[in-house]
N, CA, C and O atoms as CSV, one atom per row, in Angstrom:
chain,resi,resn,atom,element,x,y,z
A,1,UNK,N,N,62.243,158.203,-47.618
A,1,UNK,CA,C,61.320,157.229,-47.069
A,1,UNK,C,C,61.033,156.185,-48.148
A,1,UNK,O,O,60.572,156.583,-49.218
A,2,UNK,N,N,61.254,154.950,-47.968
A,2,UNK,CA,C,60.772,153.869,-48.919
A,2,UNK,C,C,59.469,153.414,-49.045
A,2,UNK,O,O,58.752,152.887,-48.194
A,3,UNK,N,N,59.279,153.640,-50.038
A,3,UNK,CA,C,57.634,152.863,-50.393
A,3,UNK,C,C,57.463,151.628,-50.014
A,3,UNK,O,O,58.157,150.664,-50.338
A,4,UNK,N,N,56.311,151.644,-49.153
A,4,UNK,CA,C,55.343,150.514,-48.919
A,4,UNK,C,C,54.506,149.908,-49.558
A,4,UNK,O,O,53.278,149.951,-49.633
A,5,UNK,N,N,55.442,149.217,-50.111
A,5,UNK,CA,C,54.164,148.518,-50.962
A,5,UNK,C,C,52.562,148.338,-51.273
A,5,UNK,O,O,51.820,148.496,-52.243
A,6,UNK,N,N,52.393,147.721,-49.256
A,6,UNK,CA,C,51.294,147.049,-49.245
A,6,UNK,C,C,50.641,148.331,-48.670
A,6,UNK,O,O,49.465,148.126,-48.368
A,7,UNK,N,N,50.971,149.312,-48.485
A,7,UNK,CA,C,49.755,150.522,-48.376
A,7,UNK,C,C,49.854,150.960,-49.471
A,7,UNK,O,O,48.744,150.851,-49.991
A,8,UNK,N,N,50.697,151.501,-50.295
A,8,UNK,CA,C,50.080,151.556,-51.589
A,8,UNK,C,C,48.768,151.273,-52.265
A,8,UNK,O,O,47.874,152.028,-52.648
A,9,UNK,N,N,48.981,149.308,-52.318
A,9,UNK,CA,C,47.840,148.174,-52.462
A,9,UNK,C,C,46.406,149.087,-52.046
A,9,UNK,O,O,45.459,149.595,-52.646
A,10,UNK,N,N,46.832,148.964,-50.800
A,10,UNK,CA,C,45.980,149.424,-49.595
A,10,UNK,C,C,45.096,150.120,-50.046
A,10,UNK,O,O,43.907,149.807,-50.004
A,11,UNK,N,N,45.779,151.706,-50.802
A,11,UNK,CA,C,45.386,152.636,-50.592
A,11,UNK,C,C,44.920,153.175,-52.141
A,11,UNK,O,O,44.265,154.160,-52.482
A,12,UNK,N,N,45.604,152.001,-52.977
A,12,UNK,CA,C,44.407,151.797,-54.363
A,12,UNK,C,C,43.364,150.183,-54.599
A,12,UNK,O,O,43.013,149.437,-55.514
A,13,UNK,N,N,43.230,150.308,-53.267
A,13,UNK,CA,C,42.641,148.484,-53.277
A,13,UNK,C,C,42.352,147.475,-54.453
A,13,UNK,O,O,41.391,147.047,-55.094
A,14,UNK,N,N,43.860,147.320,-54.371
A,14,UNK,CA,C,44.542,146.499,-55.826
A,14,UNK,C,C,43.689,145.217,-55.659
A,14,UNK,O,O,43.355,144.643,-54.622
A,15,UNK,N,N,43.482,144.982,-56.677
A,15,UNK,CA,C,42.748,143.655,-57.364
A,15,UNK,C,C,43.727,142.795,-58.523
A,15,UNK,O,O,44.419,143.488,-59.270
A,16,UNK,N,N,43.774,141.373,-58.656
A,16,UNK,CA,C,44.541,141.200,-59.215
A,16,UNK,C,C,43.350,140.344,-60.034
A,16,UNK,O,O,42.294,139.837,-59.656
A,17,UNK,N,N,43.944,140.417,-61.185
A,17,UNK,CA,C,42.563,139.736,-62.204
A,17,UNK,C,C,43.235,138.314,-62.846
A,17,UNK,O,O,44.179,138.141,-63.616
A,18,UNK,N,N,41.996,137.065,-61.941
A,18,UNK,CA,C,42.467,135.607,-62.369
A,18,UNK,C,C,41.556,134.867,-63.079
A,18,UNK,O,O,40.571,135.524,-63.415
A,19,UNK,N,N,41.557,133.573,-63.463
A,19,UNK,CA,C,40.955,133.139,-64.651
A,19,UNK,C,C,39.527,133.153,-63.350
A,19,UNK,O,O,38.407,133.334,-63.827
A,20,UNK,N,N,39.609,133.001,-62.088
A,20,UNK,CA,C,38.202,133.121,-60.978
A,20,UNK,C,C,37.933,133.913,-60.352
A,20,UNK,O,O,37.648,133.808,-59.159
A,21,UNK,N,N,37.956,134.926,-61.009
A,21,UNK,CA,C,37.971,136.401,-60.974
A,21,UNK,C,C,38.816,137.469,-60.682
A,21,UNK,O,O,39.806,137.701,-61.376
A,22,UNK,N,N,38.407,138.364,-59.389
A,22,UNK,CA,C,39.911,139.440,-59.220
A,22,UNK,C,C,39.657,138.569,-57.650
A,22,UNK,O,O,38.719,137.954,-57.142
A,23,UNK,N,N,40.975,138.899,-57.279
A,23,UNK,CA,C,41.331,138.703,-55.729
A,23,UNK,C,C,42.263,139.953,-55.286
A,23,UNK,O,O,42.977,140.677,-55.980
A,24,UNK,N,N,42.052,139.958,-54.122
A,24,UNK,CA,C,42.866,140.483,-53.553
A,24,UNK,C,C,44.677,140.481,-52.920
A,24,UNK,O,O,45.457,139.529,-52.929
A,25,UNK,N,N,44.789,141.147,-52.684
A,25,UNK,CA,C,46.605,140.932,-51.880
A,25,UNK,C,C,46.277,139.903,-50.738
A,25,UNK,O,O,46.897,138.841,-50.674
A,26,UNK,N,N,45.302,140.230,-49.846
A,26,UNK,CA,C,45.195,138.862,-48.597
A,26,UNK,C,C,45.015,137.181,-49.580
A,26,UNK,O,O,45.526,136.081,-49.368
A,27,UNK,N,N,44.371,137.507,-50.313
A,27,UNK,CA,C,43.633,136.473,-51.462
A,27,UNK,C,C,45.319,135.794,-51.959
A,27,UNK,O,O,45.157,134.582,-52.099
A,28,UNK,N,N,46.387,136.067,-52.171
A,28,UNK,CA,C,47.090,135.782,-52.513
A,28,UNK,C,C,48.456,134.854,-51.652
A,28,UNK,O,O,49.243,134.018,-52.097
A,29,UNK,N,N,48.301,135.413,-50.330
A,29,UNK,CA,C,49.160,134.380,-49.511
A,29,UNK,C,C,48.533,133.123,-49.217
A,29,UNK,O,O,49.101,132.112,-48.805
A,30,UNK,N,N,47.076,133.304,-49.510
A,30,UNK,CA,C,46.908,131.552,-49.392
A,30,UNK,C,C,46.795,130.665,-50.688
A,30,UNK,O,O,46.179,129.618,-50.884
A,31,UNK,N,N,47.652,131.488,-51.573
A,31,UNK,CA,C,47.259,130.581,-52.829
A,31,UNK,C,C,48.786,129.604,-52.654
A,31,UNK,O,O,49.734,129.890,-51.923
A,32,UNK,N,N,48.643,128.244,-53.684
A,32,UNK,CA,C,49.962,127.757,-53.395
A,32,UNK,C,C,51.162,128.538,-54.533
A,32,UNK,O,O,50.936,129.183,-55.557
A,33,UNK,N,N,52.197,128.253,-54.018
A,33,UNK,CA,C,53.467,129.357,-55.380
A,33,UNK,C,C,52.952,128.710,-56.086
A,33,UNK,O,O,51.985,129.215,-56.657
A,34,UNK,N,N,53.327,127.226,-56.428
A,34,UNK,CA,C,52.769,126.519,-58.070
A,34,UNK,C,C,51.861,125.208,-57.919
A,34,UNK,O,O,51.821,124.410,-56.983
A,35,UNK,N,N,51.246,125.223,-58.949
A,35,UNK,CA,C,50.562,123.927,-58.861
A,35,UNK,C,C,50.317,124.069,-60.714
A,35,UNK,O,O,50.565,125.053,-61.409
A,36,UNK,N,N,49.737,122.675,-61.165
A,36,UNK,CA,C,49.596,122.377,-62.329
A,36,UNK,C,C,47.983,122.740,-62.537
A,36,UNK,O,O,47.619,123.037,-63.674
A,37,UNK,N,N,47.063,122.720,-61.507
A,37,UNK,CA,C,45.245,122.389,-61.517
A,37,UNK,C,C,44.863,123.788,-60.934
A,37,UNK,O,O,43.788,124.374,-61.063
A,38,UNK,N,N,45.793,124.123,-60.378
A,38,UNK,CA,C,44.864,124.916,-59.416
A,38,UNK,C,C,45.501,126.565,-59.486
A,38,UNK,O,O,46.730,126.630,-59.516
A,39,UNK,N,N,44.775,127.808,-59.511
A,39,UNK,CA,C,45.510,129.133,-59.464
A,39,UNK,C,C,46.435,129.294,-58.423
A,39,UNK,O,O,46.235,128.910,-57.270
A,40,UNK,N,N,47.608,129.947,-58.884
A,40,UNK,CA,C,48.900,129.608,-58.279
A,40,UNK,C,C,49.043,131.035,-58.290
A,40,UNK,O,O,48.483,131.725,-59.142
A,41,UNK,N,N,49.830,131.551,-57.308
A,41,UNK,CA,C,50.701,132.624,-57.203
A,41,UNK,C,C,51.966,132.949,-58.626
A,41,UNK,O,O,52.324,134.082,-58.948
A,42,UNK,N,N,52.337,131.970,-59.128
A,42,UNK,CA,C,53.773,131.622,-60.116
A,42,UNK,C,C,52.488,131.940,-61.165
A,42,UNK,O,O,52.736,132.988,-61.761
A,43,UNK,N,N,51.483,131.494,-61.485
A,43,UNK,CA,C,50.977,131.826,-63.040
A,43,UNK,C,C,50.441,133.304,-62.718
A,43,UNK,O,O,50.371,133.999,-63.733
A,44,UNK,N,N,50.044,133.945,-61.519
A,44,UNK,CA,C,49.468,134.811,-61.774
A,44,UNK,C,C,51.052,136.054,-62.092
A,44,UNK,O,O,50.908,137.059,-62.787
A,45,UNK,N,N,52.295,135.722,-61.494
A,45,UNK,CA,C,52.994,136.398,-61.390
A,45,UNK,C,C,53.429,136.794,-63.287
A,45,UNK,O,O,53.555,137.830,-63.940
A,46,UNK,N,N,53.525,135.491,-63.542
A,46,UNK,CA,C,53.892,135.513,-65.105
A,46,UNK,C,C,53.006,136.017,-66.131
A,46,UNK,O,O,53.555,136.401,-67.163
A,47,UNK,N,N,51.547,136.107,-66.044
A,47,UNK,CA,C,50.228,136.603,-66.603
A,47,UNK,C,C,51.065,138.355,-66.339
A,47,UNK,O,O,51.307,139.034,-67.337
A,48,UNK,N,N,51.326,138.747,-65.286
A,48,UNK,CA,C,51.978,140.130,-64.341
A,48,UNK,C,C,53.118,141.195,-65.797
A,48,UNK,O,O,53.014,142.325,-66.275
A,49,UNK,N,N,54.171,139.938,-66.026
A,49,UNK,CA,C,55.200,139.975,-66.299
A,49,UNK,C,C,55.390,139.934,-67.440
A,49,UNK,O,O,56.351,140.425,-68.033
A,50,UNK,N,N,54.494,139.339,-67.894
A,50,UNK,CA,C,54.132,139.000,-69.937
A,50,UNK,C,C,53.337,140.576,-69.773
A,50,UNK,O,O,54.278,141.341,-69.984
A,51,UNK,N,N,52.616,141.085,-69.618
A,51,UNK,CA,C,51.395,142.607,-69.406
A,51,UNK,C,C,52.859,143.135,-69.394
A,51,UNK,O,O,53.427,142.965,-70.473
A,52,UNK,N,N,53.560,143.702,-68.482
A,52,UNK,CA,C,54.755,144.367,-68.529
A,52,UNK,C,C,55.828,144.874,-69.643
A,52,UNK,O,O,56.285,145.974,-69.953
A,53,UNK,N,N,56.079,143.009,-70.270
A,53,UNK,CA,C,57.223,142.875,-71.420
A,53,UNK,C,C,56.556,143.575,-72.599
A,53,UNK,O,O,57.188,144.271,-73.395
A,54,UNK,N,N,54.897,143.294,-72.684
A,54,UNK,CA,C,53.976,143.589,-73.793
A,54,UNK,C,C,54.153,145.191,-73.981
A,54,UNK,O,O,54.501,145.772,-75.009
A,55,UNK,N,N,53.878,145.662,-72.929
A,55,UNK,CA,C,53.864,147.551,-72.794
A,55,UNK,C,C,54.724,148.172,-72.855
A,55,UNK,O,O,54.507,149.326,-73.224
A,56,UNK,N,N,56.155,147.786,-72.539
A,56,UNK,CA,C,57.332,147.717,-72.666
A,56,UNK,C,C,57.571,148.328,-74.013
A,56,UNK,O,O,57.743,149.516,-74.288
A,57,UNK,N,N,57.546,147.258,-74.815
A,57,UNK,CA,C,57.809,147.063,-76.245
A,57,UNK,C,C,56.976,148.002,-76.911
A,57,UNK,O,O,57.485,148.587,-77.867
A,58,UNK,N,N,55.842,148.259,-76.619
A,58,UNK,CA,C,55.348,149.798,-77.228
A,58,UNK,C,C,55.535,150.856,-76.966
A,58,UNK,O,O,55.214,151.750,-77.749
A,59,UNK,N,N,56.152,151.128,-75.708
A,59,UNK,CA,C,56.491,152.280,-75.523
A,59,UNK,C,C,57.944,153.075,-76.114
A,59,UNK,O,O,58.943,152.357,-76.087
A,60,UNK,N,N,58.103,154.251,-76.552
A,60,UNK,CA,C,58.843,154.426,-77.489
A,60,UNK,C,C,60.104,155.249,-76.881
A,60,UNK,O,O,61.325,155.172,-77.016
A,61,UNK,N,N,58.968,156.302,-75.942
A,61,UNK,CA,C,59.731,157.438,-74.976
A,61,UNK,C,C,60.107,157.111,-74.036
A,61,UNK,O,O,61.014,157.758,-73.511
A,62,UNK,N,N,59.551,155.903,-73.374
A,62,UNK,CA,C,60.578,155.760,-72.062
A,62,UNK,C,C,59.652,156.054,-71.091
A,62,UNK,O,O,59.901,155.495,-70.023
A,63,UNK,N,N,58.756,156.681,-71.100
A,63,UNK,CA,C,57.928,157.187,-70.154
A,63,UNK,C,C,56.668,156.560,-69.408
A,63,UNK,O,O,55.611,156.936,-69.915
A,64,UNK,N,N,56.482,155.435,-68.002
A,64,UNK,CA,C,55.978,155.024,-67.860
A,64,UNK,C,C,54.183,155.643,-67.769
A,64,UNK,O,O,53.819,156.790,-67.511
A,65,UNK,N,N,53.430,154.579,-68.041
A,65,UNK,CA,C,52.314,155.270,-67.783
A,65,UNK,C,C,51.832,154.509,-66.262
A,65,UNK,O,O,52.491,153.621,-65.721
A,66,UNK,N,N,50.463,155.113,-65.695
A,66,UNK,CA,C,49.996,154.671,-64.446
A,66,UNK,C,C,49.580,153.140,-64.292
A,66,UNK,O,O,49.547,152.546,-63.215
A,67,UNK,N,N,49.198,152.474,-65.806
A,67,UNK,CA,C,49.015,150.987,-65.843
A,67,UNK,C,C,49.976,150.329,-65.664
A,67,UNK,O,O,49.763,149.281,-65.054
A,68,UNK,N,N,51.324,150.594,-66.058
A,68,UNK,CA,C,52.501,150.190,-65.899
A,68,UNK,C,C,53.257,150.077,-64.450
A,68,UNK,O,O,54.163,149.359,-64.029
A,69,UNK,N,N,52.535,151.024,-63.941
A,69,UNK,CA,C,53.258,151.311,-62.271
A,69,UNK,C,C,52.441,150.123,-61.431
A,69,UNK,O,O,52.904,149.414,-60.537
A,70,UNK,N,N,51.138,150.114,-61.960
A,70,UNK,CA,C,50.510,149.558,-61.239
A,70,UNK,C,C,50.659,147.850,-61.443
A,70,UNK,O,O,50.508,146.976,-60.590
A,71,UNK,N,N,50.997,147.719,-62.843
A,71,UNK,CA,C,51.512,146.163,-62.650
A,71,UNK,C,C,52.825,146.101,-62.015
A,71,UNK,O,O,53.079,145.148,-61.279
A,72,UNK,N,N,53.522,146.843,-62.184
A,72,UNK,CA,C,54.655,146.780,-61.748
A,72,UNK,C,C,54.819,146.591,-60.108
A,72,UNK,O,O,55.737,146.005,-59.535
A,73,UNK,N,N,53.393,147.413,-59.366
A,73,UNK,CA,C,53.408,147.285,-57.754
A,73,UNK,C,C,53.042,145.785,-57.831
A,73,UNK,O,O,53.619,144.966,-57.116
A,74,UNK,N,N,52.093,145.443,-58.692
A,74,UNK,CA,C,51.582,144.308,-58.905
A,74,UNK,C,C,52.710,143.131,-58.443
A,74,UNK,O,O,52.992,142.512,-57.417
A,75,UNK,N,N,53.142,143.205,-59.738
A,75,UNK,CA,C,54.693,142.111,-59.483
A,75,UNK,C,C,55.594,142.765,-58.464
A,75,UNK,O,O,56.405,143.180,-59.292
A,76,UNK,N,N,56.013,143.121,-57.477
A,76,UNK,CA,C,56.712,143.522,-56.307
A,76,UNK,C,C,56.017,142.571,-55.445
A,76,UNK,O,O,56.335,141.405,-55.215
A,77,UNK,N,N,54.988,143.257,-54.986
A,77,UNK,CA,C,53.747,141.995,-54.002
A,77,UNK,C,C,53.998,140.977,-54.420
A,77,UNK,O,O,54.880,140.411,-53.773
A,78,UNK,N,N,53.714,140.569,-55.044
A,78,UNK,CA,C,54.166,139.123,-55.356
A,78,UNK,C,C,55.570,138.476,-55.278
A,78,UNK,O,O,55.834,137.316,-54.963
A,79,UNK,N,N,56.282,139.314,-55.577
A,79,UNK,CA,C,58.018,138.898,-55.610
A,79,UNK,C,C,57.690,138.724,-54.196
A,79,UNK,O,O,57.818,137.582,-53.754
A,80,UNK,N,N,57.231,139.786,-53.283
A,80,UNK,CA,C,57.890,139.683,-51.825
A,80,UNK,C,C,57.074,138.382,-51.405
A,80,UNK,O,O,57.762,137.566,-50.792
A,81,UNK,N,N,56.048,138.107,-51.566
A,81,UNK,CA,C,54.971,137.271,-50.896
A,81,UNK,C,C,55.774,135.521,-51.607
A,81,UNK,O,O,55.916,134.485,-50.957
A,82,UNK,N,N,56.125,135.741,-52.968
A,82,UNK,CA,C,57.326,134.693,-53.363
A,82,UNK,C,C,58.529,134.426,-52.381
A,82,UNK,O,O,59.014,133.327,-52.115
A,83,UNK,N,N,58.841,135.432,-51.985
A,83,UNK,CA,C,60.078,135.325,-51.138
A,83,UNK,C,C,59.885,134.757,-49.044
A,83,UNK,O,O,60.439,133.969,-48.279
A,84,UNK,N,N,58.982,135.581,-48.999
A,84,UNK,CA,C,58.157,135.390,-47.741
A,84,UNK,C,C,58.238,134.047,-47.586
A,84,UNK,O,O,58.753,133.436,-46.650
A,85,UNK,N,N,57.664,133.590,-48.620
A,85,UNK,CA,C,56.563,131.761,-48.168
A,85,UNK,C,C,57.902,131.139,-48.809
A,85,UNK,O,O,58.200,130.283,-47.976
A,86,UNK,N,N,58.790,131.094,-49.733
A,86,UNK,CA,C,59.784,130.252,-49.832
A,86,UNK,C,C,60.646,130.543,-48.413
A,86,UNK,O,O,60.694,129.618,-47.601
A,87,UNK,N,N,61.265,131.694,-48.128
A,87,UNK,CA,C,61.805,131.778,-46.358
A,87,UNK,C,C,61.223,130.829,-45.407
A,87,UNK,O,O,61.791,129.926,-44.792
A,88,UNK,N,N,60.002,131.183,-45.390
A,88,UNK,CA,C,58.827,130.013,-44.302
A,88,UNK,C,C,59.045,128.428,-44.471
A,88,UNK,O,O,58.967,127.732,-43.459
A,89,UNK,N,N,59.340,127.783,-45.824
A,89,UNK,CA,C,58.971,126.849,-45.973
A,89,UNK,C,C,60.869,126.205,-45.860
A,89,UNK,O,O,61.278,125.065,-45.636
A,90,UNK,N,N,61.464,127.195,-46.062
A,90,UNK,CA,C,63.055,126.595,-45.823
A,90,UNK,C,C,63.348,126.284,-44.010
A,90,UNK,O,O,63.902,125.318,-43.483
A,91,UNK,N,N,62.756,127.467,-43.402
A,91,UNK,CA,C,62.376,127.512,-42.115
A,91,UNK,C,C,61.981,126.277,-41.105
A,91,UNK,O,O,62.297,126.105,-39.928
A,92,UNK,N,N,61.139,125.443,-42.029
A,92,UNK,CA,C,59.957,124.670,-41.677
A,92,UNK,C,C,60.831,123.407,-42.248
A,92,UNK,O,O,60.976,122.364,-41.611
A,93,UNK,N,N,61.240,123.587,-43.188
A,93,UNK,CA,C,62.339,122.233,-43.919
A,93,UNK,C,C,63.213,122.024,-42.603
A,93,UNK,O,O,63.460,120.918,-42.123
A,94,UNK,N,N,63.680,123.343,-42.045
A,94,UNK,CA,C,65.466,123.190,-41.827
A,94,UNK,C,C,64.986,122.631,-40.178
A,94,UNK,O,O,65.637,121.772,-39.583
A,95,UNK,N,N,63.430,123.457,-39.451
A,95,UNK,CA,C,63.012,122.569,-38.590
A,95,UNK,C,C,62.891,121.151,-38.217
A,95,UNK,O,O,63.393,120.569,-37.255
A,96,UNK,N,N,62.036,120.645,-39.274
A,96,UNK,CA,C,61.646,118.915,-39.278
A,96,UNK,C,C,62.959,118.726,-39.324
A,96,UNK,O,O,63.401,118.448,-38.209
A,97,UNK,N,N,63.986,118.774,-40.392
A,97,UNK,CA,C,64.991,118.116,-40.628
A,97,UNK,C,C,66.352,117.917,-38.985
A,97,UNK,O,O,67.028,116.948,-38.636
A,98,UNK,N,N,66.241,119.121,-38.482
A,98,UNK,CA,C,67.345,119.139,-37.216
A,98,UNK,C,C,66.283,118.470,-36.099
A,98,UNK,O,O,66.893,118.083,-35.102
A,99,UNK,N,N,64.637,118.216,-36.031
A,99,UNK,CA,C,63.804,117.165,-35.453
A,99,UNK,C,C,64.471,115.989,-35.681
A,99,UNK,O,O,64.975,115.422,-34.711
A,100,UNK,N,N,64.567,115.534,-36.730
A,100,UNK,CA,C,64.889,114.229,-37.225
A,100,UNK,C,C,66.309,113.644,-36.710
A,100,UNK,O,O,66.463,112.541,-36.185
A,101,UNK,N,N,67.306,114.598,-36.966
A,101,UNK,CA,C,68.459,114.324,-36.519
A,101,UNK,C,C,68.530,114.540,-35.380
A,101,UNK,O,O,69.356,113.696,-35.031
A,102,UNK,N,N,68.145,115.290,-34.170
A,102,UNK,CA,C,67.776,114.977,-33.077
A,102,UNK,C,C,67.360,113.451,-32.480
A,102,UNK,O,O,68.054,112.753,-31.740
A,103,UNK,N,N,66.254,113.195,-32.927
A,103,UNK,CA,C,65.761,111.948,-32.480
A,103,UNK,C,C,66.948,110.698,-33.213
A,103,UNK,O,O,67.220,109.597,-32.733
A,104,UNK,N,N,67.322,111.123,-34.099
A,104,UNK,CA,C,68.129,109.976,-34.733
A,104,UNK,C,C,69.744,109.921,-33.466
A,104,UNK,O,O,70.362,108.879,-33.247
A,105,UNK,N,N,70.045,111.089,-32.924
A,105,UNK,CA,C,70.877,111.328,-31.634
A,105,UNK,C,C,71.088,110.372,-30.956
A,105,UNK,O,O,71.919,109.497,-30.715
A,106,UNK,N,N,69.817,110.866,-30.614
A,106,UNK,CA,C,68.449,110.401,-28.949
A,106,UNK,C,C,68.490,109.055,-29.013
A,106,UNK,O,O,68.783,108.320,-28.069
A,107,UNK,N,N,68.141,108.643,-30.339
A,107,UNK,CA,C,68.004,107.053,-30.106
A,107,UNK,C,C,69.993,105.959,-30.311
A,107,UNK,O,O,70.283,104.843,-29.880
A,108,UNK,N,N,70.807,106.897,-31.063
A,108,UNK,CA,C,72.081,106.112,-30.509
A,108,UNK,C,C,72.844,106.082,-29.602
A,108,UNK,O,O,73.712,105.269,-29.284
A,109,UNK,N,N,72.299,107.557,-28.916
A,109,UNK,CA,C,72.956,108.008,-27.634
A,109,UNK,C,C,72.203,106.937,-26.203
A,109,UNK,O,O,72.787,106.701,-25.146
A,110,UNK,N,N,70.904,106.480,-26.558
A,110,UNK,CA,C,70.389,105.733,-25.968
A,110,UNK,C,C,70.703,104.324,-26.040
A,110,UNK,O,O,70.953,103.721,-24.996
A,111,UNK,N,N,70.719,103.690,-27.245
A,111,UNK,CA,C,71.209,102.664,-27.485
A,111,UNK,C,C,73.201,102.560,-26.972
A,111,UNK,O,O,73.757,101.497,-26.693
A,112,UNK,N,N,73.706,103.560,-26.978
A,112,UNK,CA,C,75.503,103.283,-26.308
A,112,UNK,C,C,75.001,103.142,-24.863
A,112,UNK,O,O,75.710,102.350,-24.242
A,113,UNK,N,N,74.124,103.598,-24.223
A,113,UNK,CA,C,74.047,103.748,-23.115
A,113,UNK,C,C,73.549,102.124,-22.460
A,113,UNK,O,O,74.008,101.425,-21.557
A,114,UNK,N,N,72.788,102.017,-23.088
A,114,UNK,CA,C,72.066,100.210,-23.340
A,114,UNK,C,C,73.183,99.756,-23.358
A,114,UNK,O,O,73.409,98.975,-22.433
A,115,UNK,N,N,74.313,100.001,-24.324
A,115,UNK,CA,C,75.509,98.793,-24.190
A,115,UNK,C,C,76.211,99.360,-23.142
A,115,UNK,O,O,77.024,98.551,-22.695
A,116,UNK,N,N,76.223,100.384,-22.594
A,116,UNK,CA,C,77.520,100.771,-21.744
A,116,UNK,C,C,76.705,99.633,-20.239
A,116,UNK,O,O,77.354,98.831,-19.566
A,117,UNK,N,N,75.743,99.821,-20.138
A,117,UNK,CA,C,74.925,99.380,-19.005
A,117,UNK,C,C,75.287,97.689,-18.716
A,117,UNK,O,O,75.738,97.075,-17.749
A,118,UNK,N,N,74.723,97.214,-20.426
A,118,UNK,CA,C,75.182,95.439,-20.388
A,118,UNK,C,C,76.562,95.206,-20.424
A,118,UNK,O,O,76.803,94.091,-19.961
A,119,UNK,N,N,77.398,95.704,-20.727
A,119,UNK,CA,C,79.268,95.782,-20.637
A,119,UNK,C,C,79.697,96.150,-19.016
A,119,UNK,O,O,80.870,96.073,-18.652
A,120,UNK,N,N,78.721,96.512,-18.203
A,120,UNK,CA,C,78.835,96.494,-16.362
A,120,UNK,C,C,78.875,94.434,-15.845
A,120,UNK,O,O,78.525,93.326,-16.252
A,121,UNK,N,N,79.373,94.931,-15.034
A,121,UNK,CA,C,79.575,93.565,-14.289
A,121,UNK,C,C,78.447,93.578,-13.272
A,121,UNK,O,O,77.949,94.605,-12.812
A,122,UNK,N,N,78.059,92.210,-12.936
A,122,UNK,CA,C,76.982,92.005,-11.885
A,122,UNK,C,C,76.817,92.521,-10.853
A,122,UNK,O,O,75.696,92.773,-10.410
A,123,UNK,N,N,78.310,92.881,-10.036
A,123,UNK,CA,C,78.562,93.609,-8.748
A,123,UNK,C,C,78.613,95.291,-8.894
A,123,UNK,O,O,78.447,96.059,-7.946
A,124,UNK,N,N,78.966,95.827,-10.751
A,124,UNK,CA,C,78.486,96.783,-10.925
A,124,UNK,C,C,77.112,97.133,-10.705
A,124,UNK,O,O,76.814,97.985,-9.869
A,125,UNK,N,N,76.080,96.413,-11.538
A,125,UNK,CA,C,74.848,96.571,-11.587
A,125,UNK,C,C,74.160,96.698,-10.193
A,125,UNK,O,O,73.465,97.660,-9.867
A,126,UNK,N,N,74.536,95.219,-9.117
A,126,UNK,CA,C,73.662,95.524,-8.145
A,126,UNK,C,C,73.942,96.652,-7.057
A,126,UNK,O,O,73.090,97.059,-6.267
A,127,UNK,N,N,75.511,97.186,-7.144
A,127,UNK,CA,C,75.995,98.722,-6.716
A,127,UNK,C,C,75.540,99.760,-7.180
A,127,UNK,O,O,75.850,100.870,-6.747
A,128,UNK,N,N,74.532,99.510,-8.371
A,128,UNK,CA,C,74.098,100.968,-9.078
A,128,UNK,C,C,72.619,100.893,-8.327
A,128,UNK,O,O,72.126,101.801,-7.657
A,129,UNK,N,N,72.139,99.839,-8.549
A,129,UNK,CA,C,70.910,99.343,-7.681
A,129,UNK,C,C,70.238,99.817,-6.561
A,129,UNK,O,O,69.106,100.295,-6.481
A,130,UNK,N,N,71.431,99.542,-5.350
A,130,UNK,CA,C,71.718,99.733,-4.184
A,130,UNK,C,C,71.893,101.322,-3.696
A,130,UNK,O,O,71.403,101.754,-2.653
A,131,UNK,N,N,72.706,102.138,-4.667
A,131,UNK,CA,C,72.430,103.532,-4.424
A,131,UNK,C,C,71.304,104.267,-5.185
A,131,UNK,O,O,71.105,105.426,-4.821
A,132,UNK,N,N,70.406,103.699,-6.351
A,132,UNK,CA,C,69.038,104.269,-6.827
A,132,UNK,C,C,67.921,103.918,-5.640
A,132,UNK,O,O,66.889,104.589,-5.614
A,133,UNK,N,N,68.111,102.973,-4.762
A,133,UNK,CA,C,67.161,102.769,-3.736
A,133,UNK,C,C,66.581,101.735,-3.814
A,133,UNK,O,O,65.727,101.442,-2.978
């Protein structure tokens, strides 16, 4: 059975500690990935990851301790919640963008149609006329 992360979280109601205090795992999908002003998901991940490399390096035996696991669930949540909202936002890119080219279609497929219409002859036109009613 694979571990669940977020009951894990859950089920040690993980706190993550930021320069505006601790937040939570919900506390964290509305932060933005990066920003320069504002607490970001990307600095808290790296604050995560530097704690890790630090404990790392002292340890001699190999043998994790429970602080270690727990940053370590730490940075997972976050990888996934990294991965999540970049998916969403490629999602949301690849949307607008096939919008755009749509309407960009719409409007030459409309415009050939404009010329196919003025390239009709007069006796065309008032025959198209005549059977629209």
């Amino acid at each position: 059975m694979s571990k669940n992360i977020f009951e894990a979280a859950a089920r040690i109601k993980l706190r993550f500690a930021t320069s505006v205090g601790n937040i939570t795992v919900e506390d964290l999908w509305g932060l933005p990935l990066a920003s320069k002003t504002k607490l970001n998901i990307n600095d808290i991940a790296k604050g995560i990851a530097k704690k890790i490399r630090d404990s790392d390096e002292d340890n001699f035996v190999g043998v994790k301790s429970s602080d270690n696991e727990i940053l370590e669930l730490k940075l997972d949540i976050i990888k996934h919640i990294i991965k999540v909202r970049q998916d969403e936002n490629a999602t949301r890119k690849s949307a607008i963008d096939n919008k755009a080219k749509k309407e960009k279609i719409l409007a030459v497929l409309a415009k050939r149609q404009d010329d196919a219409l003025e390239g009709k002859s007069e006796e065309e036109l008032l025959e198209e006329l005549k059977v629209l009613g």
